[in-house]
VEXDREN-2710 file (C-alpha; in Angstrom, 1 decimal):
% VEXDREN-2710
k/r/px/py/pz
1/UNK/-18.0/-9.9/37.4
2/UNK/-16.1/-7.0/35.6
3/UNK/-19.4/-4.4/34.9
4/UNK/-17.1/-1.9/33.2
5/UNK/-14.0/-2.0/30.5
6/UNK/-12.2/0.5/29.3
7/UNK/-9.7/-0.6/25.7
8/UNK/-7.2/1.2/23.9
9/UNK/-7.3/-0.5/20.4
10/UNK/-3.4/0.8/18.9
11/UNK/-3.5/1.8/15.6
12/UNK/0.4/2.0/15.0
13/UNK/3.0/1.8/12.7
14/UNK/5.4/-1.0/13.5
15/UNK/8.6/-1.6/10.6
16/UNK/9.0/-5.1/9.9
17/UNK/12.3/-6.4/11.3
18/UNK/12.8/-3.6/13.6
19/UNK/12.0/-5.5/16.9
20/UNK/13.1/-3.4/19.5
21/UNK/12.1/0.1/18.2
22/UNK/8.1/-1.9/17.5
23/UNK/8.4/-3.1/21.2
24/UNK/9.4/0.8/22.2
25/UNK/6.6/1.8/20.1
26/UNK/4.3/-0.8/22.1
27/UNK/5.4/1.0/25.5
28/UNK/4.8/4.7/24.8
29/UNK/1.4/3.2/23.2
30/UNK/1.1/1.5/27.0
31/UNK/2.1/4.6/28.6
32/UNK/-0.7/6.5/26.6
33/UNK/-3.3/4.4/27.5
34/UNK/-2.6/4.3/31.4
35/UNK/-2.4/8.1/31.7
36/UNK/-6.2/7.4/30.5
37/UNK/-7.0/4.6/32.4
38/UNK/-7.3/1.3/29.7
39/UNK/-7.6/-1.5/31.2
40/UNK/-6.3/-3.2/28.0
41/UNK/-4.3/-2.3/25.0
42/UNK/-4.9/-3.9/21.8
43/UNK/-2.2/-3.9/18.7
44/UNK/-2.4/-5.0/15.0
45/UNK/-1.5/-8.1/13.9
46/UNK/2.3/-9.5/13.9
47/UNK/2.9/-5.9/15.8
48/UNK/6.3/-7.2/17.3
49/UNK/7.8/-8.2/14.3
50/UNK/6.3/-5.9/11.7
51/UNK/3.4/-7.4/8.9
52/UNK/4.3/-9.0/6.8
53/UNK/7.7/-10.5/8.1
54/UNK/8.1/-13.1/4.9
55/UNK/11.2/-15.2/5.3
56/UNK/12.7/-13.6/8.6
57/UNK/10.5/-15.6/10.9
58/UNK/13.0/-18.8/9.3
59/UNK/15.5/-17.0/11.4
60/UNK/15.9/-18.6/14.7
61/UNK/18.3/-15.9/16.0
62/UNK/15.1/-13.3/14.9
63/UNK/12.6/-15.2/17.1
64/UNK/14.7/-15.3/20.0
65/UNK/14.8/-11.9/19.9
66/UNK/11.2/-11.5/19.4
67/UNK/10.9/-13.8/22.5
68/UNK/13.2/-12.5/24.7
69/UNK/11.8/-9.3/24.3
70/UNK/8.0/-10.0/24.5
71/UNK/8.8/-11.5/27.8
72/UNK/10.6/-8.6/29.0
73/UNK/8.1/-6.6/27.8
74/UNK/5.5/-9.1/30.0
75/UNK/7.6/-8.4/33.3
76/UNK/6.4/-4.3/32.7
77/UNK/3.4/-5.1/32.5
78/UNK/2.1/-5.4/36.1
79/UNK/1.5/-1.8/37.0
80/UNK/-0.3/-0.6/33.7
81/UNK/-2.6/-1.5/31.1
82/UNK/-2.3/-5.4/29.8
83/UNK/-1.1/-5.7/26.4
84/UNK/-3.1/-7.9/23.8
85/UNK/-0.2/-7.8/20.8
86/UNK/0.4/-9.7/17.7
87/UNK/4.0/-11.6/17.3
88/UNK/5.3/-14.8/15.5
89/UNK/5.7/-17.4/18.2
90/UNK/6.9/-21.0/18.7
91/UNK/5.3/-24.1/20.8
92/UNK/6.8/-27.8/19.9
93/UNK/8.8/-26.6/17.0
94/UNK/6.0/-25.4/14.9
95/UNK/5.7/-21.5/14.0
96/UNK/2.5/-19.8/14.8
97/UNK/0.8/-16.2/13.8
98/UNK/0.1/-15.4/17.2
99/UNK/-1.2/-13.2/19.5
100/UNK/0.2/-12.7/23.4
101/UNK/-1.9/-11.7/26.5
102/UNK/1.0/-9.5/29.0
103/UNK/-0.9/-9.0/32.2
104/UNK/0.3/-8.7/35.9
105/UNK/3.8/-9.3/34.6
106/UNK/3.5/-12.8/32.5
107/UNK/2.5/-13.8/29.4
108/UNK/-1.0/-14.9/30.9
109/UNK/-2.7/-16.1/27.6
110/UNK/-1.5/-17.3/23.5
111/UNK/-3.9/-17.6/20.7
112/UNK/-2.6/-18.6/17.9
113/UNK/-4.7/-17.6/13.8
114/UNK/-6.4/-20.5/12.3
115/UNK/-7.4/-19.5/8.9
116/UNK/-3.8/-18.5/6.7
117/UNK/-4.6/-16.9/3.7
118/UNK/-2.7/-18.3/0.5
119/UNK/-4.2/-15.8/-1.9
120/UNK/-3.3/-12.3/-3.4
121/UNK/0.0/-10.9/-1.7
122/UNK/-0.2/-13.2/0.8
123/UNK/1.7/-16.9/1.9
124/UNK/1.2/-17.5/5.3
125/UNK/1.0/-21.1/5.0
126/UNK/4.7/-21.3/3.8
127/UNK/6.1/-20.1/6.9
128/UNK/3.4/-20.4/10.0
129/UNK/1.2/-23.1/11.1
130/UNK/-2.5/-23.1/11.3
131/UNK/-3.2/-22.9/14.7
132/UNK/-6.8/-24.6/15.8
133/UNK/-10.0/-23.1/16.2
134/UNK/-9.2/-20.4/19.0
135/UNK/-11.9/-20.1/22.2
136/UNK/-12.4/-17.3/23.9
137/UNK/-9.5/-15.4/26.7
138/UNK/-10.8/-14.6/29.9
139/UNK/-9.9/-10.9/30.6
140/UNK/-11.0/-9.7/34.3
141/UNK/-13.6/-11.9/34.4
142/UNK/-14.7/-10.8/30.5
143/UNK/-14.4/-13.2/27.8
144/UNK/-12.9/-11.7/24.7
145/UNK/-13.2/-13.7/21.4
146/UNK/-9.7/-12.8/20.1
147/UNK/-9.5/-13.5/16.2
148/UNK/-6.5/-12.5/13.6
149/UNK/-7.5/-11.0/10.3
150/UNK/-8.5/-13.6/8.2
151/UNK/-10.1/-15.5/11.1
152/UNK/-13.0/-12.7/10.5
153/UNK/-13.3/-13.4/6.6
154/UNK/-15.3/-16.6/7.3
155/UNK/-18.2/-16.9/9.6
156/UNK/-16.5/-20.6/11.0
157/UNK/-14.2/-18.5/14.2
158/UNK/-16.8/-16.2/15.0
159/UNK/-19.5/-19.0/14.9
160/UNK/-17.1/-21.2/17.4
161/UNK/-16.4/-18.1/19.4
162/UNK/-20.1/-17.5/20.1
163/UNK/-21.0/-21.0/21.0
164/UNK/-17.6/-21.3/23.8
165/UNK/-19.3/-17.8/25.6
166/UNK/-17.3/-15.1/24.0
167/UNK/-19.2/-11.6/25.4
168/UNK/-16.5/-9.3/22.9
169/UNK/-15.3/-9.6/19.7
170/UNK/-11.7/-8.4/19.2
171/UNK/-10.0/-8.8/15.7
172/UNK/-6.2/-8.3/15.6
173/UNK/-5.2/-7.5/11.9
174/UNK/-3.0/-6.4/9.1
175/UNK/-5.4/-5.7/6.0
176/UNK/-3.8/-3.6/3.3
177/UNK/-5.3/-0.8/1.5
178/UNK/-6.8/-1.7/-1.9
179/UNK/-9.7/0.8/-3.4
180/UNK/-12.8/-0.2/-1.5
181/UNK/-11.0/-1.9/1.4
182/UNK/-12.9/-0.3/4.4
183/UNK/-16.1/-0.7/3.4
184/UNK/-15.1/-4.3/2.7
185/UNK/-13.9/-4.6/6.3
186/UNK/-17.3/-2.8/8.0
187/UNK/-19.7/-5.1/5.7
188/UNK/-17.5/-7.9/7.0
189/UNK/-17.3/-7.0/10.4
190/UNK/-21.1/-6.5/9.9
191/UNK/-21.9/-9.8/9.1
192/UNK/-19.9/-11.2/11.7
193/UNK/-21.8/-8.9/15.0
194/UNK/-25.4/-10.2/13.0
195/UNK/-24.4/-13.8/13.0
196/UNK/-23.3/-13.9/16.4
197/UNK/-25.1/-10.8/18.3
198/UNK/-21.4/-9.8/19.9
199/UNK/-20.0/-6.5/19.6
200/UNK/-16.6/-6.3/17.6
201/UNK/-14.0/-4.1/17.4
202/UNK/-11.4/-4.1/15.0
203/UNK/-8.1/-2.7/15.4
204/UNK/-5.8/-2.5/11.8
205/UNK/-2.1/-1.7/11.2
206/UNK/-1.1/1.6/9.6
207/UNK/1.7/2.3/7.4
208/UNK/3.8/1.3/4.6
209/UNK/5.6/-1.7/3.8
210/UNK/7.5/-2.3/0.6
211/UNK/4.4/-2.6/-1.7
212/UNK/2.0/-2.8/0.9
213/UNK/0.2/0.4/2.5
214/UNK/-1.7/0.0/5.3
215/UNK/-4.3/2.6/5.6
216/UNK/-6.1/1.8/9.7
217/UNK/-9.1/2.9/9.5
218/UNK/-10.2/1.1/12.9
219/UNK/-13.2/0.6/14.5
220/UNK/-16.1/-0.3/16.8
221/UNK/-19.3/-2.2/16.1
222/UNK/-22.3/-2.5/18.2
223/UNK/-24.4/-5.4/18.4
224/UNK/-27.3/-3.8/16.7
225/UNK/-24.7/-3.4/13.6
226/UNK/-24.1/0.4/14.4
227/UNK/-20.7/1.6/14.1
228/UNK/-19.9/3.5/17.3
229/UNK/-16.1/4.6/16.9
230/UNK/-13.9/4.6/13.6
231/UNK/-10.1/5.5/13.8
232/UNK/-8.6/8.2/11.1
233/UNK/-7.4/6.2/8.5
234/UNK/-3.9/7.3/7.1
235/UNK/-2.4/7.8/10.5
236/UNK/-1.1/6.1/14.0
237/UNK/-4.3/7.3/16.5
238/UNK/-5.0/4.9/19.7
239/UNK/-9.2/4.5/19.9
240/UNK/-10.3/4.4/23.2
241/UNK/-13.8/3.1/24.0
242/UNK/-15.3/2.5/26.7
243/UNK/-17.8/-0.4/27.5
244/UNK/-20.3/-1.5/29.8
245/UNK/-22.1/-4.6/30.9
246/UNK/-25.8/-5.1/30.6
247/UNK/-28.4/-7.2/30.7
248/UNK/-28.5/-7.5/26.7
249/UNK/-24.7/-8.1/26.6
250/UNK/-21.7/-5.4/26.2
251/UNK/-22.0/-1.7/25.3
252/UNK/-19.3/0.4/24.0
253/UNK/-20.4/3.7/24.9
254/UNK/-18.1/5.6/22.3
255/UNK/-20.2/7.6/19.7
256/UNK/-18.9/7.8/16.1
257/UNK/-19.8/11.5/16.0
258/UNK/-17.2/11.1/19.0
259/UNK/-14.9/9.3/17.8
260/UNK/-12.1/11.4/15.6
261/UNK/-12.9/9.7/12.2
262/UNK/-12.8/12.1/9.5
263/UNK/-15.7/13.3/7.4
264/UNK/-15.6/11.3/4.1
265/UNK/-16.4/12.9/0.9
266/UNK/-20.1/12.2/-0.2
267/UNK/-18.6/12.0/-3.6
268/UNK/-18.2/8.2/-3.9
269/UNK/-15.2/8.6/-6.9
270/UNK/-14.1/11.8/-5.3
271/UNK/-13.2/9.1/-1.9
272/UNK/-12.2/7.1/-3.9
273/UNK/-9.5/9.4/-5.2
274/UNK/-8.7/11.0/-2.5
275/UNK/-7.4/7.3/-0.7
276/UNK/-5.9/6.3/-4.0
277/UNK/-3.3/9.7/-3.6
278/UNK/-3.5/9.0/0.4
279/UNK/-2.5/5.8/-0.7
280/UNK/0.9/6.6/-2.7
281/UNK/2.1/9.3/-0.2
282/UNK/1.7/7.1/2.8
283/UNK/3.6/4.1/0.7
284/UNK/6.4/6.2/-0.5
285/UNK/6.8/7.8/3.0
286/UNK/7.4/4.9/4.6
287/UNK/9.6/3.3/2.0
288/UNK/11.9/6.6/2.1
289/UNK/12.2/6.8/5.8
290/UNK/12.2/3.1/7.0
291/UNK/15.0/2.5/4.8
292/UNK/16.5/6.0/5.9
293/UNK/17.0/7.6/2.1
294/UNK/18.3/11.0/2.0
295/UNK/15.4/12.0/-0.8
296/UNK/14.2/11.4/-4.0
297/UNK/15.9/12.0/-7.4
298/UNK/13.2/11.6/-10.9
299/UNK/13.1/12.5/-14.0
300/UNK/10.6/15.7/-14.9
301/UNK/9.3/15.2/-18.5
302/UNK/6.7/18.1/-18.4
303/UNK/4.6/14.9/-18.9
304/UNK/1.8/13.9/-16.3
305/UNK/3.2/10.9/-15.1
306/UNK/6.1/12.6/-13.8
307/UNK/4.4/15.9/-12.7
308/UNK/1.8/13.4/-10.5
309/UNK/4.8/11.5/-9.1
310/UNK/6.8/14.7/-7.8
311/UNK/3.3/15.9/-6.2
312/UNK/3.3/12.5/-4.2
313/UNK/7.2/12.7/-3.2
314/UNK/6.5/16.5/-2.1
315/UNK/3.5/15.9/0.0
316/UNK/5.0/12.6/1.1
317/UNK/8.7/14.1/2.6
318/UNK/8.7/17.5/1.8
319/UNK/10.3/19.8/-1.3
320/UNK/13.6/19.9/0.6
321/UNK/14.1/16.2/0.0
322/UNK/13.0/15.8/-4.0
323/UNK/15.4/16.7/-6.8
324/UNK/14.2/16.6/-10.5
325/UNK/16.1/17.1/-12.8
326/UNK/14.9/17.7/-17.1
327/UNK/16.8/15.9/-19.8
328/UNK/15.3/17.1/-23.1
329/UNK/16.6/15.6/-26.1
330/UNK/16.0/17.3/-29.9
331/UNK/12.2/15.9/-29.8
332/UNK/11.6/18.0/-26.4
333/UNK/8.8/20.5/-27.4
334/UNK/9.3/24.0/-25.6
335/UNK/5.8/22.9/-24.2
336/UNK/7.2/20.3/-22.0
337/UNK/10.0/22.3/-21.0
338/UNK/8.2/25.3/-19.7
339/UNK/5.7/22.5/-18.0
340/UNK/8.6/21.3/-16.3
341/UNK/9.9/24.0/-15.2
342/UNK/6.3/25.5/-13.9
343/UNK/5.8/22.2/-11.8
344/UNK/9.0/22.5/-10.6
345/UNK/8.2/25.8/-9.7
346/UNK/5.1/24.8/-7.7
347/UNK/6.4/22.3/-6.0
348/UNK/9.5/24.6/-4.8
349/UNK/11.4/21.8/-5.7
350/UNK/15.0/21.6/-6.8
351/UNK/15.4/21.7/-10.5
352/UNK/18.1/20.9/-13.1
353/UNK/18.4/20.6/-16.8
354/UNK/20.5/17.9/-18.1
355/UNK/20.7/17.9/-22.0
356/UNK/21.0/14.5/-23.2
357/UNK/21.8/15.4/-27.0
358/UNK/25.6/14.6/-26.5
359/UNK/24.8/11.3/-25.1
360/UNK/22.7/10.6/-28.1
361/UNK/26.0/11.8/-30.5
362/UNK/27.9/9.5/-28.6
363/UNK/26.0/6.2/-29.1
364/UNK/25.4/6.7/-32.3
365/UNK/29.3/7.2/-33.4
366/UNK/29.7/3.9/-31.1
367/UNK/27.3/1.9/-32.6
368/UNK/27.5/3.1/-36.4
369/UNK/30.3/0.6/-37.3
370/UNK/27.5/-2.3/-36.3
371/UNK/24.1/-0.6/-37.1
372/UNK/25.6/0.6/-40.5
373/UNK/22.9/1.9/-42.8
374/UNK/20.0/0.6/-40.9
375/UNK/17.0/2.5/-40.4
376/UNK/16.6/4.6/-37.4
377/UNK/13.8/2.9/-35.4
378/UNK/12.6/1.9/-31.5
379/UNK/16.4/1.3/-31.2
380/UNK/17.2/4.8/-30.9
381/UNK/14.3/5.8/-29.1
382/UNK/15.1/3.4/-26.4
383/UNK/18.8/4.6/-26.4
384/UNK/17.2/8.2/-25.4
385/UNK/15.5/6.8/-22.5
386/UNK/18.9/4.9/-21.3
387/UNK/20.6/7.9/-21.8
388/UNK/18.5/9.6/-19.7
389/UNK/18.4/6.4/-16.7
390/UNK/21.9/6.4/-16.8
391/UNK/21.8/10.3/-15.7
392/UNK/19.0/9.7/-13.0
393/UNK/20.9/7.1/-11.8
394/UNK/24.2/9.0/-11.9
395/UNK/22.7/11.6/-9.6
396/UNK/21.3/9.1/-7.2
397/UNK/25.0/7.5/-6.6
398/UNK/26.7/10.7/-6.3
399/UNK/23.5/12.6/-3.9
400/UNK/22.5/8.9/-1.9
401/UNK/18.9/10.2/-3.2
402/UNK/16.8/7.2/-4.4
403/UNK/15.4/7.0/-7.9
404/UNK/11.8/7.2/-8.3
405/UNK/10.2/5.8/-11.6
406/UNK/7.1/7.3/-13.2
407/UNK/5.9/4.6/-15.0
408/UNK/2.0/4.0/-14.5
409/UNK/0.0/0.7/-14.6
410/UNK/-1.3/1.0/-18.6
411/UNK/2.4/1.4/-19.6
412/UNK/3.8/-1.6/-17.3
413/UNK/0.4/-3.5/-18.3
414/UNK/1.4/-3.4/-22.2
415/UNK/5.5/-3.0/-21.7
416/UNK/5.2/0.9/-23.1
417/UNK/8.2/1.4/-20.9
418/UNK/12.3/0.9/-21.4
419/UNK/14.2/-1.7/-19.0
420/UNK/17.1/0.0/-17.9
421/UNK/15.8/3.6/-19.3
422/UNK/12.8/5.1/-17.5
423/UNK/12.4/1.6/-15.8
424/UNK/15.5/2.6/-13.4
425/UNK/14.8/3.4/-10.2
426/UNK/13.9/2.3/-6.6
427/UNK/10.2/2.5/-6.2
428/UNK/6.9/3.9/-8.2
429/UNK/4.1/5.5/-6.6
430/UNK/2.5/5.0/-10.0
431/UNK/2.8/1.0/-10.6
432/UNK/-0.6/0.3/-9.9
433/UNK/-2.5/3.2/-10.9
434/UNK/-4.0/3.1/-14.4
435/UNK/-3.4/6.2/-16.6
436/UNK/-7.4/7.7/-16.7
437/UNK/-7.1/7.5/-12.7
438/UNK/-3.5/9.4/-12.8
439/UNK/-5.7/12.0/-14.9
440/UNK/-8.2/12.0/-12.4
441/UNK/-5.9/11.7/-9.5
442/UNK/-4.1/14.7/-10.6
443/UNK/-7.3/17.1/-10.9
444/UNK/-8.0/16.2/-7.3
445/UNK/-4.7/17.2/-6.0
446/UNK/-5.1/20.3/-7.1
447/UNK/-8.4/20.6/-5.9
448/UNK/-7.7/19.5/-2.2
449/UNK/-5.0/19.7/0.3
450/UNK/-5.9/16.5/2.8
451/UNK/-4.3/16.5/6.3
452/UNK/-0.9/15.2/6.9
453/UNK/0.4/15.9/2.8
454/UNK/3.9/18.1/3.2
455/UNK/3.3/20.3/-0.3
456/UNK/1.7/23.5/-1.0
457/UNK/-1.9/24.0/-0.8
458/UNK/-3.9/24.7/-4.0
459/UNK/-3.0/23.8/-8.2
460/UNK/0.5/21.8/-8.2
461/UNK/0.1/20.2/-11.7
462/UNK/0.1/22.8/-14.2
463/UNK/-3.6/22.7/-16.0
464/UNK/-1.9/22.1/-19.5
465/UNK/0.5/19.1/-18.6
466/UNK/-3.0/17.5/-17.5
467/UNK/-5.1/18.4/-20.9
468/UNK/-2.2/17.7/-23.2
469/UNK/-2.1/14.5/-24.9
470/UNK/0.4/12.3/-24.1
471/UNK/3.5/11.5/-25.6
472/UNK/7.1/10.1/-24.9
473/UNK/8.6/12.5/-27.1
474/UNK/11.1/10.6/-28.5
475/UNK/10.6/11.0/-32.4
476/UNK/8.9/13.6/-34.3
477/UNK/5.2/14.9/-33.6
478/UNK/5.1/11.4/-31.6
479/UNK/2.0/10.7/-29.2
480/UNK/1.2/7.4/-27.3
481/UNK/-1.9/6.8/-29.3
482/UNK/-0.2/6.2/-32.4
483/UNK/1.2/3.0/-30.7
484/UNK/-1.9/2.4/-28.2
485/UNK/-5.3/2.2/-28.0
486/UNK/-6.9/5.7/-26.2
487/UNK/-6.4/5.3/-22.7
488/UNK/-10.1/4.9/-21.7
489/UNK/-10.6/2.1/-24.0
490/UNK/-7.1/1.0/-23.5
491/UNK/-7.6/0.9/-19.5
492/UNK/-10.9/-0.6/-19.9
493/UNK/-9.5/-3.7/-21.8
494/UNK/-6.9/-4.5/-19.0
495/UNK/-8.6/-4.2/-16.0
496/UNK/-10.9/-6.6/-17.5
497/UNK/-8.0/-9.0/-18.3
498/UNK/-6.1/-8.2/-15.1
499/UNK/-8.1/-7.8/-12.4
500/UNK/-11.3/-9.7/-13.7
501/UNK/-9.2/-12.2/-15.8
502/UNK/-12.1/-12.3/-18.2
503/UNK/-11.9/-13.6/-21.4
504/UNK/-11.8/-12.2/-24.7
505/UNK/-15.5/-13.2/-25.8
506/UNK/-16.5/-11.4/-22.9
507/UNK/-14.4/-8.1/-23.1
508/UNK/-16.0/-7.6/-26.6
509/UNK/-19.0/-7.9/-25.3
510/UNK/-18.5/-5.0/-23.4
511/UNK/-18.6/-2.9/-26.9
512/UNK/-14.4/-3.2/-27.4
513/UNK/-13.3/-4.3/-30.7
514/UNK/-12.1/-7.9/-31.0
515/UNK/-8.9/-7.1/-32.5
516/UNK/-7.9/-4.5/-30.0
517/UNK/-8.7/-6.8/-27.8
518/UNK/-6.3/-9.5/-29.0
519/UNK/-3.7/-6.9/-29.2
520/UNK/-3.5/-6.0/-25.9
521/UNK/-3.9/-9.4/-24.4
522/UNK/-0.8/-10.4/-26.7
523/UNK/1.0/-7.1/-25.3
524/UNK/-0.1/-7.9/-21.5
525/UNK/1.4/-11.5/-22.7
526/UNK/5.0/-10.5/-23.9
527/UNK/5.8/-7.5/-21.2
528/UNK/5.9/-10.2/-18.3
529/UNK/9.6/-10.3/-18.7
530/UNK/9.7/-6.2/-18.3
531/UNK/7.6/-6.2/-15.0
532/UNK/9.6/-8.7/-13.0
533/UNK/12.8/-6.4/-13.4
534/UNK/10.6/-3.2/-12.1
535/UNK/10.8/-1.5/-8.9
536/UNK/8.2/-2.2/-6.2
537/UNK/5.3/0.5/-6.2
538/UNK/2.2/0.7/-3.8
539/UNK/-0.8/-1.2/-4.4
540/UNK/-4.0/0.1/-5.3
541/UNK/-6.0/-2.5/-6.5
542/UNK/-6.9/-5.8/-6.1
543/UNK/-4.7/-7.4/-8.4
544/UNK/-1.3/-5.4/-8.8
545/UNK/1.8/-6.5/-10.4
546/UNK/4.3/-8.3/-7.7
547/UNK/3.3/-10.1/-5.6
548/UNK/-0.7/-9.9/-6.5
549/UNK/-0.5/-11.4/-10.1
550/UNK/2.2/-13.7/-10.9
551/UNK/2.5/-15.4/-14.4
552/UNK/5.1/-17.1/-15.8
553/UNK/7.6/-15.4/-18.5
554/UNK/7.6/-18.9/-20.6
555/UNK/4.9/-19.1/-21.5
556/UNK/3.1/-21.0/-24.0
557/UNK/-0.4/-20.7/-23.8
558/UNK/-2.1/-19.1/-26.6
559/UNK/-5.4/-20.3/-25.6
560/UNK/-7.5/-16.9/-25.8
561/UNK/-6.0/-15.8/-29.4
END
């Protein structure tokens, strides 16, 4: 019997569809982990293929190639590491969420996930099959209780694992980042080692993928409960630990102190923060370079929305590769000019100024034969903020640089926003973030300067765009509380409607006033048609627009009013 182990647990960055630069990925992993002795490699789930794939696992000519090269992958295995890896895979024509034991040159071992989650962002159940309840895979005479993500959310796979002799727990996943995720995952993972007595250790995908971020965070329970190794979340890292037999079972011998994980603010909100703005940089990243834009191009209001938003693109890829450009119309105070221009300034970001009072001449000497002598009203305020997509979007054809919208999640929540105006654009760090946390979010950037983030140390907001009160600027002496609720109130009221779909009796209970109440619930209501035409952004919570929360734009139910 095997008295010692030694596992590399990969937490890497794989693009979904990109099959052969994943499997490339997979051998330099390989190659890392032999130069240090592993006897196995682990990956995150659906590694090969990139989490999650959606509809391209329903192309046959995809999982050939995922096939073909999983087995030449399996031939390269016999003088290195063996590779435990997560890959979409087929036995008697059904479609499985799999994962793949490569040893001594064959694919020695398949276990396919039982439990498919059909909740939140995900659908696994319309494209893979739920594979039965998985025993344990014999691995040098060690056997490793091999579960995929959700398979750890219920006690039913560990419990089975236990009873068929499993001595390891291994968990093979793709969890994305929401606020509170890890600790989630460690209370989980901690219930799991006390029901059984096993060790565990979790290995999570990092990266970005459309709306999704996933944030790592890796990591190494004892049996006794006591986390012994943690990965840096945010970033690709391979975790080794080594572990031992004894007479009480397996040891992993890794000590957290050890084990590379960063220090985490003591600060509860302050972490909190600080992986909320980890959060949109990694998303953005990703999106930008996976599908290979030049840059960004946005819109710099002297508003904090948009200041928060070029922060994110800069520390994301760089001032070389963000453009803003400043398209003040006759409302634009000389405030939010010279704010502009300051956070421009900061950023060392390129910087234009694209007047858009012609435009605003031009429309109206169109449309006055059909408007006539009607009163000037959101009509023309909207026209300002097409005006000034059409320019954003003007620059993106002619620079290839993709538009990035600054819209944040009270706006989007109530439709405060203009389809086809400051709506345009290709992705939105701010979707999902509520506008008291972009307040708070934007204090802390200029407060910290985490690891990995491409801008300038120190204050990158200007201090006034921050204390200012908001406005869109698109009338006279015009501020967004004239038309909404104050944010704290206002941002209180929806997460209670959206994330905790609680009903009205119960929101005013909270101290809100029943009528504000009904007024945002009718304005949530209407602005489903305005969300589905809006870019993806990165989630942040539990329930973000997309894919999370999905109500219909007919809709007739008037139930809570």
């Amino acid at each position: 019997m095997t008295a010692g182990l030694s596992i590399a647990l990969a937490q890497i960055n794989p693009t979904v569809g990109d099959i052969d630069g994943n499997i490339d990925l997979i051998e330099r992993v390989e190659q890392e982990a032999a130069k240090k002795n592993a006897d196995l490699v682990v990956t995150g789930e659906l590694a090969v293929s990139g989490y999650p794939p959606e509809d391209l696992v329903l192309k046959p000519a995809f999982l050939d190639r995922v096939e073909n090269k999983i087995i030449g992958l399996a031939r390269r295995t016999g003088n290195g590491p063996a590779l435990l890896i997560g890959a979409p895979w087929r036995e008697k024509g059904a479609l499985y969420n799999a994962v793949l034991l490569l040893e001594k040159g064959k694919i020695s071992t398949v276990r396919y996930k039982h439990l498919l989650p059909t909740y939140g962002v995900f659908d696994e159940d319309r494209v893979f099959t739920a594979g039965p309840v998985p025993g344990p895979i014999s691995f040098n005479g060690v056997r490793l209780g091999v579960m995929i993500c959700e398979d750890m959310w219920r006690p039913d796979v560990t419990e089975c694992l236990e009873e068929s002799g499993a001595e390891i727990l291994l968990v093979v996943n793709g969890s994305p980042f929401e606020v509170d995720k890890i600790d989630q995952r460690l209370n989980l993972g901690v219930a799991r080692v006390g029901e059984s007595n096993l060790p565990l250790a979790y290995v999570n995908l990092v990266g970005g993928q459309d709306e999704l971020v996933f944030d790592g965070a890796s990591f190494v329970l004892a049996s006794d409960r006591e986390l012994r190794a943690q990965a840096l979340a945010w970033r690709e890292e391979i975790l080794f630990t080594k572990w031992h037999k004894e007479e009480s079972g397996w040891i992993c011998h890794s000590n957290i102190a050890e084990s590379g994980a960063q220090e985490l603010a003591s600060d509860e909100n302050e972490k909190i923060l600080a992986a909320v703005y980890q959060a949109m940089v990694l998303g953005l990243r990703d999106y930008i370079n996976k599908n290979r834009f030049p840059g960004v191009i946005l819109g710099l209001s002297g508003g904090i929305d948009s200041a928060l938003s070029a922060a994110v693109a800069v520390d994301a890829i760089g001032p070389d590769k963000v453009h803003c450009v400043m398209m003040p119309s006759p409302y634009t105070s000389d405030e939010s000019l010279e704010d502009a221009a300051e956070a421009a300034g900061l950023l060392s970001i390129a910087y234009d100024t694209v007047p858009i009072i012609d435009a605003m001449k031009a429309f109206e000497g169109m449309l006055q034969p059909i408007f006539g002598d009607a009163e000037a009203d959101t009509t023309e305020e909207n026209l300002q903020a097409r005006a000034r997509g059409l320019i954003v979007m003007a620059i993106s054809n002619k620079l290839g640089y993709m538009p990035l919208t600054t819209g944040n999640k009270s706006e989007m929540s109530v439709g405060y926003a203009t389809l086809y105006g400051d709506m345009c654009g290709g992705y939105s760090v701010l979707k999902d973030v509520y506008k008291t946390t972009v307040f708070a979010v934007s204090h802390w950037r200029n407060q910290h300067h985490d690891t990995g983030l491409l801008g300038p140390e120190g204050r990158v907001i200007p201090e006034r765009i921050i204390t200012k009160k908001p406005s869109a600027e698109l009338k006279p002496d015009q501020f967004d509380e004239d038309s909404l609720p104050p944010y704290d109130v206002l941002d209180d009221i929806l997460k209670n409607l959206i994330e905790g779909e609680h009903a009205i009796t119960d929101i005013v209970a909270r101290g809100h006033d029943p009528d504000v109440v009904r007024r945002v619930w009718h304005m949530l209501d209407r602005a489903e048609y305005k969300r589905r035409q809006a870019p993806p952004g990165v989630k942040i919570s539990s329930r973000a627009f997309g894919r999370d929360r999905r109500y219909p734009i007919t809709n007739g139910f008037t139930g809570l009013l």
